[in-house]
N, C-alpha and C positions, 0 to 999 in steps of 0.2 A: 759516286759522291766522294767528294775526298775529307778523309777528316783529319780534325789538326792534332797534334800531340800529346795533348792530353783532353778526356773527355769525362762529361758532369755522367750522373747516374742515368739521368735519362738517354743522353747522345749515347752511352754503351748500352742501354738497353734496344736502341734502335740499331747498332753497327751491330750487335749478337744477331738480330731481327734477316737485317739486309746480309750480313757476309757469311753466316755460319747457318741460318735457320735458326734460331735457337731461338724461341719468345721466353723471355726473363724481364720482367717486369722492375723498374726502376726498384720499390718498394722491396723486391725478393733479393735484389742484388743488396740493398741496406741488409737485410736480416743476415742474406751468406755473409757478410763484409763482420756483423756483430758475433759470428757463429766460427767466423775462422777456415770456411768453407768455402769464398767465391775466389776471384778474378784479384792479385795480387793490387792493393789500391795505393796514392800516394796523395798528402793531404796538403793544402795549401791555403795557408790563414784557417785551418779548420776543416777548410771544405773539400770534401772527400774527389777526387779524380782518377781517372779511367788509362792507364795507357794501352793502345790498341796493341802492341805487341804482348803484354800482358793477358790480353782477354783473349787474344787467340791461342797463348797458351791451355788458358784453362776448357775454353770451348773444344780444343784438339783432345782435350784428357776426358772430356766427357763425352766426346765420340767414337763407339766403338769401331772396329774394323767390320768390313762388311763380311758378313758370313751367311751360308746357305739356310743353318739351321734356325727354326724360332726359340726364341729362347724363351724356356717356362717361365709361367708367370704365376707367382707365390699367391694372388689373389685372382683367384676366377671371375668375372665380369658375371658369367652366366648361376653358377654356382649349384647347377644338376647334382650334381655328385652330391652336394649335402642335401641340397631338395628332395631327392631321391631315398637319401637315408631316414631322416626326419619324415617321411611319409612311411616307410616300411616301419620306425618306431613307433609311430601313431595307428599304424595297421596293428602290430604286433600286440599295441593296450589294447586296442578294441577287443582283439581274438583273448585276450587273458581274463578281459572282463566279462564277455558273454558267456566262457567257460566257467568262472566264478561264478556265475547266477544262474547258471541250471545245476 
């Protein structure tokens, strides 16, 4: 699809979609634009626009290089580790408490 030179929030949230993979949501592109964190914008009568040479900036900066390793993730999906611990502390009151009653 060809797009024209400057583009609304939604048309860049579709060209993120089709040329980068990147699903970004018309709405999230408003928040990064009010945050100072998206896709460099230029306004006209007001109204906020898109240049595709711009967004492929910022889509390249938030792709990393491909690399072999995973990279840790600060929040566990599964979260065993604490699971795990939190049951050995609730094991551990039990055993404190039945030794306290005999």
């Amino acid at each position: 699809m060809k797009y024209p030179k400057l583009l609304r929030r939604w048309e860049a949230s579709q060209y993120l979609q089709e040329l980068h993979g990147l699903r970004c949501a018309p709405a999230s592109l408003a928040k990064k634009a009010c945050l100072g964190i998206g896709p460099k914008i230029c306004f006209v009568n007001g109204i906020p626009f898109y240049r595709p040479s711009e967004l492929d900036v910022w889509a390249k900066a938030l792709i990393s290089k491909p690399t072999p390793h995973a990279r840790k993730d600060a929040y566990h999906r599964n979260r065993s580790a604490s699971r795990q611990a939190r049951q050995a502390r609730q094991q551990q009151a039990r055993t404190e408490q039945e030794f306290a009653a005999t």
